[in-house]
MIGU-419050 format. One record per residue (C-alpha): residue number from 1; residue in one letter; chain; x, y, z. Coordinates in steps of 0.02 Angstrom, whole numbers, plus 50000, padded with zeros to 5 digits. Each point is the difference from the previous one (the first is absolute). Last residue first. Example, Ala and Ser with C-alpha at 12.3 -4.5 7.8 and 13.67 -1.06 7.14 Angstrom:
<recs>
{resi=2	resn=S	chain=A	u=50684	v=49947	w=50357};
{resi=1	resn=A	chain=A	u=49931	v=49828	w=50033};
</recs>
This chain:
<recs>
{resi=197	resn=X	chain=A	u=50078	v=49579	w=50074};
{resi=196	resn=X	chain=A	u=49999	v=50195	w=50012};
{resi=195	resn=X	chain=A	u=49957	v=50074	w=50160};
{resi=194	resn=X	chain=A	u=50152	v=49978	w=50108};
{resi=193	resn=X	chain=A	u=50009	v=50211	w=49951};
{resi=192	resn=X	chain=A	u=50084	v=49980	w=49878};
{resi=191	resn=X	chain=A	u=50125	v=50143	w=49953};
{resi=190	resn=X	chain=A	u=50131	v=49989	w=49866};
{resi=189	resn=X	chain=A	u=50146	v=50102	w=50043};
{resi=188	resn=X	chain=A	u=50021	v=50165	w=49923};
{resi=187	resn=X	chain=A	u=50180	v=50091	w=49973};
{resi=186	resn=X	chain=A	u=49994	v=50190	w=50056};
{resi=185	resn=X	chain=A	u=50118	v=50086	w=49881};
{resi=184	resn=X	chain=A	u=50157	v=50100	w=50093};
{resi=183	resn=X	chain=A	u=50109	v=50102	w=49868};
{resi=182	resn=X	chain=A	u=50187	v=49945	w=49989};
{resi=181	resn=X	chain=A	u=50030	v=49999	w=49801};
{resi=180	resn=X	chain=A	u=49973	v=49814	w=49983};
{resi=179	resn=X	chain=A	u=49837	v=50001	w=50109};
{resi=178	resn=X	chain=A	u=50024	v=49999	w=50180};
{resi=177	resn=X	chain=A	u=49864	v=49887	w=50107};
{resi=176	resn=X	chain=A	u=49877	v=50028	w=50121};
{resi=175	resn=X	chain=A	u=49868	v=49873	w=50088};
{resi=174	resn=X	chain=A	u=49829	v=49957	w=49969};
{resi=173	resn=X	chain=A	u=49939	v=49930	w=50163};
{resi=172	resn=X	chain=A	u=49944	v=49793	w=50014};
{resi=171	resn=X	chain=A	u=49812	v=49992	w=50008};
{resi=170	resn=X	chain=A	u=49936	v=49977	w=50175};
{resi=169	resn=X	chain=A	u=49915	v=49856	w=50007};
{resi=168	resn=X	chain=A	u=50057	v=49905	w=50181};
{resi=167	resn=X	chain=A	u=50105	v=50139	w=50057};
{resi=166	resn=X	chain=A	u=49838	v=50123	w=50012};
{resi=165	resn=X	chain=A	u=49929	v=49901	w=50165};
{resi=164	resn=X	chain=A	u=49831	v=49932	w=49938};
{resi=163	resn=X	chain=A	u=49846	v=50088	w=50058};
{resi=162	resn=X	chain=A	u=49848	v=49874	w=50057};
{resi=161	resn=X	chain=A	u=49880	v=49906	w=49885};
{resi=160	resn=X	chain=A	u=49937	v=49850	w=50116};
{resi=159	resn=X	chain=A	u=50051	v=49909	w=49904};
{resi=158	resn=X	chain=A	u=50187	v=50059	w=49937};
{resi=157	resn=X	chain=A	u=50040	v=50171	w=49917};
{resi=156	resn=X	chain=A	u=49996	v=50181	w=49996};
{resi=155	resn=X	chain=A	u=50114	v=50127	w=49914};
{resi=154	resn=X	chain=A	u=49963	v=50174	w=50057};
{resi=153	resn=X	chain=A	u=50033	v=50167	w=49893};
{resi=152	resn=X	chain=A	u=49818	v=50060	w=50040};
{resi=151	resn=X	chain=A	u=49920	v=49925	w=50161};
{resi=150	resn=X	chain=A	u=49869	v=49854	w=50003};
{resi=149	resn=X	chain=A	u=49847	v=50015	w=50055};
{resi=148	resn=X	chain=A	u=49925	v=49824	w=50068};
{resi=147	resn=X	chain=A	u=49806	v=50007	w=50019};
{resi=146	resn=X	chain=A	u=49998	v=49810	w=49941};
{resi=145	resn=X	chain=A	u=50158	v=49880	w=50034};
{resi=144	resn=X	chain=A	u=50129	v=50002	w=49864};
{resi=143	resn=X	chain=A	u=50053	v=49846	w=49934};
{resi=142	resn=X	chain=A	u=50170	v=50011	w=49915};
{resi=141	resn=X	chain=A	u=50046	v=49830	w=49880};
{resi=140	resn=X	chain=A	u=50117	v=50102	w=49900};
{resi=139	resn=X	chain=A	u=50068	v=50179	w=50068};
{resi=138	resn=X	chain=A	u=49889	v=50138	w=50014};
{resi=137	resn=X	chain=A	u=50105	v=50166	w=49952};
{resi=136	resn=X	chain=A	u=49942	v=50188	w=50010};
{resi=135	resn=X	chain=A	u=50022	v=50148	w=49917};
{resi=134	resn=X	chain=A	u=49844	v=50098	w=50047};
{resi=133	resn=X	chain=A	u=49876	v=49945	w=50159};
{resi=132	resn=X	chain=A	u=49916	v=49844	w=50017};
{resi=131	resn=X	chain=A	u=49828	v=50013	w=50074};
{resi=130	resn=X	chain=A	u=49900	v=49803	w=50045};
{resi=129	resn=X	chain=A	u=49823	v=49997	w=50000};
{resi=128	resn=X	chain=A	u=49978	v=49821	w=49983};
{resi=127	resn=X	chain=A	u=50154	v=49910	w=49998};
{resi=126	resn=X	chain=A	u=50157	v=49993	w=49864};
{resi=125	resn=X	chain=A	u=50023	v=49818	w=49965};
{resi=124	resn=X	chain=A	u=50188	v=49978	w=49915};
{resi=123	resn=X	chain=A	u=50010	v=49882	w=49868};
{resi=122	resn=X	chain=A	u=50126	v=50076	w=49903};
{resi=121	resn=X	chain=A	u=50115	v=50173	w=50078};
{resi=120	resn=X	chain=A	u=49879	v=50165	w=50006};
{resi=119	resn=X	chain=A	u=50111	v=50126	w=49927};
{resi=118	resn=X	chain=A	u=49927	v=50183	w=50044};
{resi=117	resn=X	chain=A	u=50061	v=50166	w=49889};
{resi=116	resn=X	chain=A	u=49845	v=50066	w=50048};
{resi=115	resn=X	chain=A	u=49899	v=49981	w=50133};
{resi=114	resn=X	chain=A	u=49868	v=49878	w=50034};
{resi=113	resn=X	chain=A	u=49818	v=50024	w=50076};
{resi=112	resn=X	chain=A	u=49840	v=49904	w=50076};
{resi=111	resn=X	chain=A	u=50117	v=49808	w=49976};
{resi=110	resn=X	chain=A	u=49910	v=49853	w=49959};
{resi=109	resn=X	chain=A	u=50132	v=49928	w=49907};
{resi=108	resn=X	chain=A	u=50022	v=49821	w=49972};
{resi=107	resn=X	chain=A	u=50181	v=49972	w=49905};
{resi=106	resn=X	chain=A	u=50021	v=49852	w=49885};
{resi=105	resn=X	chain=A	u=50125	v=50099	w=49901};
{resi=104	resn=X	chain=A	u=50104	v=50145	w=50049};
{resi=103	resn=X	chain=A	u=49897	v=50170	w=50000};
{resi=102	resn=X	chain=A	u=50110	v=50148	w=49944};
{resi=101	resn=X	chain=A	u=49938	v=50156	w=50038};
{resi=100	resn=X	chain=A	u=50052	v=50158	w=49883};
{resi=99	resn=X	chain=A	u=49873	v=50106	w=50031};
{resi=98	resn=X	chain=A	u=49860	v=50007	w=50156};
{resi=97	resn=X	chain=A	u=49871	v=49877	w=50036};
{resi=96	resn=X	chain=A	u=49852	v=50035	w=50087};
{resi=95	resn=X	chain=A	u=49875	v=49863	w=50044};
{resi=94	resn=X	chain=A	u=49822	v=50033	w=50046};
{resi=93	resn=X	chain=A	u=49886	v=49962	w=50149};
{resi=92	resn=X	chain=A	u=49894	v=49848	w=50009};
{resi=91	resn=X	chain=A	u=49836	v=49997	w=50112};
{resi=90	resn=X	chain=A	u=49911	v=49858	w=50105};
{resi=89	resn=X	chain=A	u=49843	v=50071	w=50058};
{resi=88	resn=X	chain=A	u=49984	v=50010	w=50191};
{resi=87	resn=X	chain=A	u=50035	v=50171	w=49992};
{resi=86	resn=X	chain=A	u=50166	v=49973	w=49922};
{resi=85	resn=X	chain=A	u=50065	v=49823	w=50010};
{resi=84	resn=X	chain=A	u=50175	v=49985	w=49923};
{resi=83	resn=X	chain=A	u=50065	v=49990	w=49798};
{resi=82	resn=X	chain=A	u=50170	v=50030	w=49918};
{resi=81	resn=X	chain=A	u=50007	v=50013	w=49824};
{resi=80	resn=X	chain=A	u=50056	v=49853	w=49915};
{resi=79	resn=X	chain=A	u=50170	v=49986	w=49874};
{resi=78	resn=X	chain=A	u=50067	v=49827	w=49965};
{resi=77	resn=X	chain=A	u=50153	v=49959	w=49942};
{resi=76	resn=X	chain=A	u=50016	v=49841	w=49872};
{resi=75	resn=X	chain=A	u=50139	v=50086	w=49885};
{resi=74	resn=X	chain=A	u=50067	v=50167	w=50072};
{resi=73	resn=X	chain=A	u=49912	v=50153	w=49992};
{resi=72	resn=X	chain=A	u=50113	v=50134	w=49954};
{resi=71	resn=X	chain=A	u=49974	v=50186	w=50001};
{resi=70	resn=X	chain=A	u=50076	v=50132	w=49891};
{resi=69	resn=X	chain=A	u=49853	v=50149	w=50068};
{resi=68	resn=X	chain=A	u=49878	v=49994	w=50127};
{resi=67	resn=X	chain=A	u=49860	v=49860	w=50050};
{resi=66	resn=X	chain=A	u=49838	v=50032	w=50055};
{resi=65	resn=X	chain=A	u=49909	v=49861	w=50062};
{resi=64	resn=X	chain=A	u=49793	v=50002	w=50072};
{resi=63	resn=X	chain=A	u=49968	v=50161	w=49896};
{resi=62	resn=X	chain=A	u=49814	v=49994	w=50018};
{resi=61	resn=X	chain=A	u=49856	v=50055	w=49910};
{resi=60	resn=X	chain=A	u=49829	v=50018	w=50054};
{resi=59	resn=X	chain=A	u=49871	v=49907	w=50127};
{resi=58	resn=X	chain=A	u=50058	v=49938	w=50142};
{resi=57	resn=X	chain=A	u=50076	v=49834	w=50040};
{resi=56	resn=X	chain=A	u=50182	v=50056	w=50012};
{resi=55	resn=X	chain=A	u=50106	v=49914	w=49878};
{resi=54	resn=X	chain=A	u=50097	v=49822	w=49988};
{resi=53	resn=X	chain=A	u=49951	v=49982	w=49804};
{resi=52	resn=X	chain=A	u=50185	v=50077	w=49983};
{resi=51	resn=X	chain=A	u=50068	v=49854	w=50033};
{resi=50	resn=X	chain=A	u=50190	v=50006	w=49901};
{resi=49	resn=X	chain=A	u=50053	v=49787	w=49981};
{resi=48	resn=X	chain=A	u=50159	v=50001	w=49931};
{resi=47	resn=X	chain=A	u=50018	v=49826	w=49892};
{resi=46	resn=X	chain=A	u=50095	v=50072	w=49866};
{resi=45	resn=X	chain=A	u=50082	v=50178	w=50002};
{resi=44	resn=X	chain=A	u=49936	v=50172	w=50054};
{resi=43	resn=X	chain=A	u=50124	v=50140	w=49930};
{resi=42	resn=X	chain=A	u=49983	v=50184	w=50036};
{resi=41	resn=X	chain=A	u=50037	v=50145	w=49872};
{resi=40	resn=X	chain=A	u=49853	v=50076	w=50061};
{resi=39	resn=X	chain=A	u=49891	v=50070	w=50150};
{resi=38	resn=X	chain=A	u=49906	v=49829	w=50008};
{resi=37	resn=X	chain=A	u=49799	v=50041	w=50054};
{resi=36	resn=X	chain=A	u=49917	v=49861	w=50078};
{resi=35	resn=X	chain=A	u=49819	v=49988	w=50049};
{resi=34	resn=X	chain=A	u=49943	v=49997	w=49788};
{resi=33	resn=X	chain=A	u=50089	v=49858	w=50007};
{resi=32	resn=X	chain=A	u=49904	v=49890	w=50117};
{resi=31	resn=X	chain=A	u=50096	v=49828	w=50010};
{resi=30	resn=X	chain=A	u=50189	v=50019	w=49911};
{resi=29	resn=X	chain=A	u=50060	v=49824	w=49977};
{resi=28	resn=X	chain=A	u=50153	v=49989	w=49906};
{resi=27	resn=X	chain=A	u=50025	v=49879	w=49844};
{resi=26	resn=X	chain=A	u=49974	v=50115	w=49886};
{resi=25	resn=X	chain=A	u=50170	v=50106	w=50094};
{resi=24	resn=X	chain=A	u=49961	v=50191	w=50002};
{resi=23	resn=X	chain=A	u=50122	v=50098	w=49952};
{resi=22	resn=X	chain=A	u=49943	v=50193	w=50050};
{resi=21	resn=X	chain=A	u=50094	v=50148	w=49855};
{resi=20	resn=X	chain=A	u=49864	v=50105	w=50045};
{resi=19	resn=X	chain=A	u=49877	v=49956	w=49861};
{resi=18	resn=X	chain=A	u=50009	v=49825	w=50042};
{resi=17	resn=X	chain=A	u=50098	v=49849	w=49932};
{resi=16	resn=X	chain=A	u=49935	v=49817	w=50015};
{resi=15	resn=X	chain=A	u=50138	v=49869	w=50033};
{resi=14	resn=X	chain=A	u=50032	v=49843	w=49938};
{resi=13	resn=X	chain=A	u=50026	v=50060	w=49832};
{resi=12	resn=X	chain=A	u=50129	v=50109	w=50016};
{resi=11	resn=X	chain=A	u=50095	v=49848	w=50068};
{resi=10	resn=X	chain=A	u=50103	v=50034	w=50153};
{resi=9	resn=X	chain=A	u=50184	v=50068	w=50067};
{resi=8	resn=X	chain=A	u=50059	v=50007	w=50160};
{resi=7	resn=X	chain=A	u=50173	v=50128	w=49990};
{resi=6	resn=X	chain=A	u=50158	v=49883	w=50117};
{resi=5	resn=X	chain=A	u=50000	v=50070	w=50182};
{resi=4	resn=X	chain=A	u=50106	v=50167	w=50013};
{resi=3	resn=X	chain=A	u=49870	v=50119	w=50070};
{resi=2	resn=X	chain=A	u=49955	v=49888	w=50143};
{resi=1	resn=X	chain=A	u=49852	v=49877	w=49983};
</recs>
């Protein structure tokens, strides 16, 4: 998932191509359509599952997931707004997710709101009602109990989800070299997070 992992490429044909620049997978499941709106440029591949059905029982249109700008849903992730008893009625509450959030595959998110620039690690459960805040990492195989908020610039791991010390991922730092004629360059090192497999 890191910036230098090998380019994913797919069929033109196995994908349907919105307006906005969206791939959408034909083999995804999006329920309820007209409850989602994709900001663009965001890829859904095969066997996500996107529930949009999951609305509010009252009359009118609903937004039930919202998602930003240069997102990825992995393959077989599942999106589902969160839902509690409201009233004695059982209610579900939308999903806000910002740009550039990368959702590993096999993930269950029931998340209320995600920042941007989040990697969510593959088949990680996110809980009900769960906040995570910009720039943050979930690590493989995190479970993260409901009515968790989760700081910005965090990387959390293990079940249950709890903040990893920064040694464990931290991406090794770019460091400076001298170019034939004695000017420093900053020298990149790939980055990866643990997320790629």
């Amino acid at each position: 998932m890191g910036a230098f992992d090998p380019v994913i490429t797919y069929e033109k044909g196995t994908y349907i191509e919105t307006d906005t620049g969206n791939k959408v997978s034909r083999k995804a499941t999006i329920s309820g359509a007209t409850n989602i709106i994709l900001g663009g440029k965001s890829i859904i591949q095969t066997g996500s599952i996107l529930r949009g059905d999951l609305r509010r029982s009252t009359a009118g249109q609903h937004v039930v997931i919202s998602m930003g700008r240069y997102c990825l849903i992995g393959e077989g992730a599942v999106i589902r707004p969160p839902g509690k008893m409201y009233k004695g009625a059982f209610t579900f509450y939308p999903v806000r997710i910002s740009d550039f959030v990368h959702i590993g595959p096999g993930c269950i998110v029931e998340a209320a709101q995600i920042g941007n620039g989040v990697e969510i690690g593959k088949n990680s459960i996110i809980g009900k009602f769960v906040i995570i805040k910009d720039l943050v990492v979930i690590l493989p195989d995190t479970v993260l109990p409901e009515g968790t908020v989760v700081p910005s610039f965090s990387v959390w791991a293990g079940n249950p989800g709890e903040p990893s010390s920064s040694e464990d991922v931290a991406p090794e730092q770019p460091w400076p070299q001298r170019n034939g004629n004695g000017t420093k360059r900053v020298v990149a090192q790939s980055c990866s997070y643990g997320l790629s497999q």
